[in-house]
N, C-alpha and C positions, 0 to 999 in steps of 0.2 A: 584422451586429452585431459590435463590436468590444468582449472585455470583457480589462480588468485582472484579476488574479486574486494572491491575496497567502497561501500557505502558510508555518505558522509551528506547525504542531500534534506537534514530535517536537522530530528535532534538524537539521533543512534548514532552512533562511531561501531562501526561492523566489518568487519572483514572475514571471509569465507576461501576455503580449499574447495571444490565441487571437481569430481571427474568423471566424463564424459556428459557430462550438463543435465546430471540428476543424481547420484553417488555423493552424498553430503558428506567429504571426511571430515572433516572442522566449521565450526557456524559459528562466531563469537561477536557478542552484540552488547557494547556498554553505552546502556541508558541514560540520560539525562534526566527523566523525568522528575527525581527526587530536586534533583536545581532549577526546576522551571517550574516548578508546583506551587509554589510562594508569590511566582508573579500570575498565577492564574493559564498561564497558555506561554507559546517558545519566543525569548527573548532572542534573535536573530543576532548580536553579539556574542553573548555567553558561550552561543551554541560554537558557536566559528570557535572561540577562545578554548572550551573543552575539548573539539576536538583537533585542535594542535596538540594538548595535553596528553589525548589517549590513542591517536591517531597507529603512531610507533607500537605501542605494547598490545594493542589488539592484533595487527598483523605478526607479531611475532609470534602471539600464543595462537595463533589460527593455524600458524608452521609447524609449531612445535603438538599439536592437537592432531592435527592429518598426518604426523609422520613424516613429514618429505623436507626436501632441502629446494633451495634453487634451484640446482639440474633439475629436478623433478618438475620444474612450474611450465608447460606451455605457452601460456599466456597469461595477462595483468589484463582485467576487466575491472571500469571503474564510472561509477556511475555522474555522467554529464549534464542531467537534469533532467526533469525542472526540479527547483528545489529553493532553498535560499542559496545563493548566490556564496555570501562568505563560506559557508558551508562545504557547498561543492569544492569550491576553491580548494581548500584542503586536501581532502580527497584526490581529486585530479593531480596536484602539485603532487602529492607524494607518491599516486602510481606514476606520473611523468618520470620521474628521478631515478624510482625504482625500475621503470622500463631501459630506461638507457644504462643504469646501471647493469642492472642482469641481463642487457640485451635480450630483452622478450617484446614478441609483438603487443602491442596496447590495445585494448577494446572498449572504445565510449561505449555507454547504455544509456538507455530511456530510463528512467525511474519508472513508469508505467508497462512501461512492457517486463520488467523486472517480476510485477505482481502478476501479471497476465503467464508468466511463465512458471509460479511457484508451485503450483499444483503437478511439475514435472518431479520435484526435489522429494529424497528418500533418505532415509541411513542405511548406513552398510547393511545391517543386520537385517533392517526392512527387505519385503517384496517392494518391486517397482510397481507406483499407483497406474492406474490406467488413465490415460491422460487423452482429451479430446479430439474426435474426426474432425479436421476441416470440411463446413463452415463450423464455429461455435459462435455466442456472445459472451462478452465477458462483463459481468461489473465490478467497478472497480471502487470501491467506497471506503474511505479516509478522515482524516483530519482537514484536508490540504484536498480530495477529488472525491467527487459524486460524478461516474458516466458509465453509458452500456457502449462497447465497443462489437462490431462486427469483424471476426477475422475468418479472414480467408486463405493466407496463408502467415508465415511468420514475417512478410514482407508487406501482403496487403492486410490493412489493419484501420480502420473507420468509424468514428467516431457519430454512434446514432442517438444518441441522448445524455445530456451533460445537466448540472444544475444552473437555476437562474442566478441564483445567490450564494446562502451558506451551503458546504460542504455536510455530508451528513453526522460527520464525526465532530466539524466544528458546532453545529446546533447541540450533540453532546457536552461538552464540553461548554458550553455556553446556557444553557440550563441546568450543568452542575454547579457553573458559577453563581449564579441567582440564587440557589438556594446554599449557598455557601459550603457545596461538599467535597469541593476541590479538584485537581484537577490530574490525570487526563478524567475528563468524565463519564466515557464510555463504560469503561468498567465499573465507575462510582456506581454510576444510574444503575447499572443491571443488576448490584451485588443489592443495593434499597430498595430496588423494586418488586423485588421476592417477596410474596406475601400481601402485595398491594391489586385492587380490583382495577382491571386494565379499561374496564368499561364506565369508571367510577366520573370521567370527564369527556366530553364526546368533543372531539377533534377530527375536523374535515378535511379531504384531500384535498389538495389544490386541483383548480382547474386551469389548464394552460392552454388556451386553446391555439394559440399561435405554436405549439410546441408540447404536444400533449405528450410529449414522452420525456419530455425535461421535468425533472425534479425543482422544487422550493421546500426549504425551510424556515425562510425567515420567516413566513406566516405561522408558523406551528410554534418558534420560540417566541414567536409575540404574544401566541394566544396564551401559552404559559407564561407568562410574564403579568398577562391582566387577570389570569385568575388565582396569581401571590398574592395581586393588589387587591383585588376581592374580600382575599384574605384578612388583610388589614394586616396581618405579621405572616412571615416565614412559618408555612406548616411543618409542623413535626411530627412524628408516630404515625398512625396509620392514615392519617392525611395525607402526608410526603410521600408515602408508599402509593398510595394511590394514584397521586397527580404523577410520578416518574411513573407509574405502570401505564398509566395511558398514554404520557410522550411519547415513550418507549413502544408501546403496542399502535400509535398511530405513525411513526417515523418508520419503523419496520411493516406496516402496511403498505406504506408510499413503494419503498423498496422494492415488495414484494410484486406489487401492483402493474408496477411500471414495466419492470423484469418481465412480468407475463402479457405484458402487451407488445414489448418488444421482440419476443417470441412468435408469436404469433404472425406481427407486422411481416416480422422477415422470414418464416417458415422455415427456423430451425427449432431443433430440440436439444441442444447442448449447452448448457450454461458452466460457463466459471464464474468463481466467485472470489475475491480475495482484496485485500487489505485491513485495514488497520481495523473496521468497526467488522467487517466479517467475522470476527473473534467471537461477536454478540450471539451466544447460541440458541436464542427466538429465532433470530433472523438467521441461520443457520438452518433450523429447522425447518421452519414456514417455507422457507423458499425453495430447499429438499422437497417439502409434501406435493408444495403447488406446482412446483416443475416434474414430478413424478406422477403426480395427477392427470397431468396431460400426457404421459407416454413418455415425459423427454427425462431428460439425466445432468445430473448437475456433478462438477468439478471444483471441492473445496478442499486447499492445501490444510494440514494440521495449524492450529489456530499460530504458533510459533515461529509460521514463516506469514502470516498475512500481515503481520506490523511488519514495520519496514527491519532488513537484515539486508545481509550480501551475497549470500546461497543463492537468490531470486535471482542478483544482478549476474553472479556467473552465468545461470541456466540460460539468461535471454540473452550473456554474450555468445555461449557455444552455439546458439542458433545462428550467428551473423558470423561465426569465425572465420569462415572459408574468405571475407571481405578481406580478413585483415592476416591471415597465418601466412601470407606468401611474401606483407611489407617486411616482415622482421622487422625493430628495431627502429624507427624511423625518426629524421629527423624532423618530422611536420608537427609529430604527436607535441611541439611545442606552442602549436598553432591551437591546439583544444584548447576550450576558453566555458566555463560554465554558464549555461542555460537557464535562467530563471521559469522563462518559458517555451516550449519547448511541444509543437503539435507531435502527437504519439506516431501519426501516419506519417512524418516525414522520417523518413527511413535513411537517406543518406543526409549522412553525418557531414562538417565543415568544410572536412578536409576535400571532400569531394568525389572520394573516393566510389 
């Protein structure tokens, strides 16, 4: 099965070829970052406005990348949320058109079961990764999502630990802002903190006792915020190095922490791992050792597909296709409407289906 896939739910304009729901023929992903960098974090206009812009020529070079024509497409998978809403809009509106145009069955996605499914995705050239026994857990850590999900099948899917506050990628990003080094700040921080002593400020894990397995960050970007002001001016040189080595090595603690108690709670050994701050290769690591440490085995996609693409949202539609390969075509797919928010475990989609 050969599906189109059309991601549009942030600030990526992506569209993807994927056959048989891990075979990457084409992965094509134009960034905004460089036009949202100025404003600090994603103006939720612009984003909508870019991707009317590039909507068309990414799926064209995604076509012309894989080799194939329309006969060749199976199906149009296109991601329904959660997301920014203009965003989505987009997105949906043009695999709508394109579904009744080419007559292919249509396939909403989760944004989240997208990343939950990226560790299935390979190149031609690749061996296929081995990809996890049901149960696993998964975490999913972002810009936009900090949560540990339980799955048990690609249908049952459970949400055991979510944050209270900020997201862990947005606490990045928000302590890059502070020290004025721009933005997205995931990558800022990890490339500054090379070289900086991780132990040089001591940061405590939160305790949650209503929800010991939910994550907080707004206490970790406060604490960094009072010791700039300490400062009396923005540290530079191997000050700055030091204060992001310890954000960085207490934010990736938290992560790590949490993971292994969710593990535990639910007496699995199989983690995934993936989104946008999973790129971060401490917490890459650390959460490799610490999950190998206990016997269990962790599932992390090439860092290339854990920010958001459209490969993901194929793979998680070919798990659900069987719902939709027998509607063909259908006149309802005008009834799809984007999702702001969107629980990952409700599994059927508007139509009813």
């Amino acid at each position: 099965m050969i599906i189109l896939s059309i991601e549009s739910s942030c600030d990526e304009t992506a569209a993807a070829v994927i056959k048989d729901g891990r075979v990457v023929l084409s992965d094509i992903v134009h960034s905004q970052v460089k036009i949202h960098a100025k404003w600090g974090g994603v103006v939720p206009e612009i984003a909508s406005r870019n991707h009317l812009i590039e909507v068309i020529p990414v799926i064209e070079q995604a076509l012309i990348e894989a080799q194939v024509t329309w006969s060749d497409i199976d199906a149009i998978a296109v991601t329904q949320g959660p997301g920014l809403v203009g965003a989505l809009l987009v997105g949906l509106q043009v695999a709508k058109s394109l579904a009744y145009v080419h007559q292919k069955p249509l396939i909403p996605v989760h944004h989240l079961r997208g990343h939950l499914s990226a560790v299935a995705l390979h190149a031609p050239d690749e061996p296929a990764p081995p990809i996890p026994d049901y149960p696993f857990l998964a975490l999913v850590v972002s810009g936009g999502h900090t949560a540990i999900y339980r799955v048990d099948s690609s249908q049952d899917i459970k949400i055991i630990s979510n944050t209270q506050d900020d997201a862990a990628g947005e606490a990045f990003d928000k302590v890059s802002r502070m020290l004025g080094l721009g933005y997205p700040g995931g990558p800022v921080i990890e490339k500054e903190a090379q070289g900086g002593q991780d132990d040089a400020y001591r940061f405590t894990l939160p305790n949650i006792k209503a929800a010991p397995l939910d994550f907080s960050f707004s206490g970790l970007k406060t604490a960094v915020l009072t010791k700039i002001k300490k400062h009396g001016h923005l540290p530079t040189g191997q000050d700055q190095k030091n204060l992001l080595a310890s954000f960085q090595a207490a934010a990736v603690h938290q992560l790590v922490t949490r993971c292994k108690e969710a593990m535990k709670q639910e007496a699995v050994q199989r983690l995934v791992i993936s989104g946008g701050v999973a790129c971060n290769q401490r917490l890459r690591e650390e959460l490799k050792a610490a999950v190998e440490a206990k016997g269990g085995k962790t599932f992390i996609p090439p860092k290339k597909w854990c920010t958001d693409n459209a490969a993901m949202i194929a793979a998680a539609a070919y798990t659900q296709a069987e719902l939709y390969m027998n509607r063909g075509a259908h006149a309802d797919d005008d009834l799809l409407n984007a999702m702001n928010s969107w629980a990952v475990n409700d599994f059927i989609n508007p139509l009813g289906i």
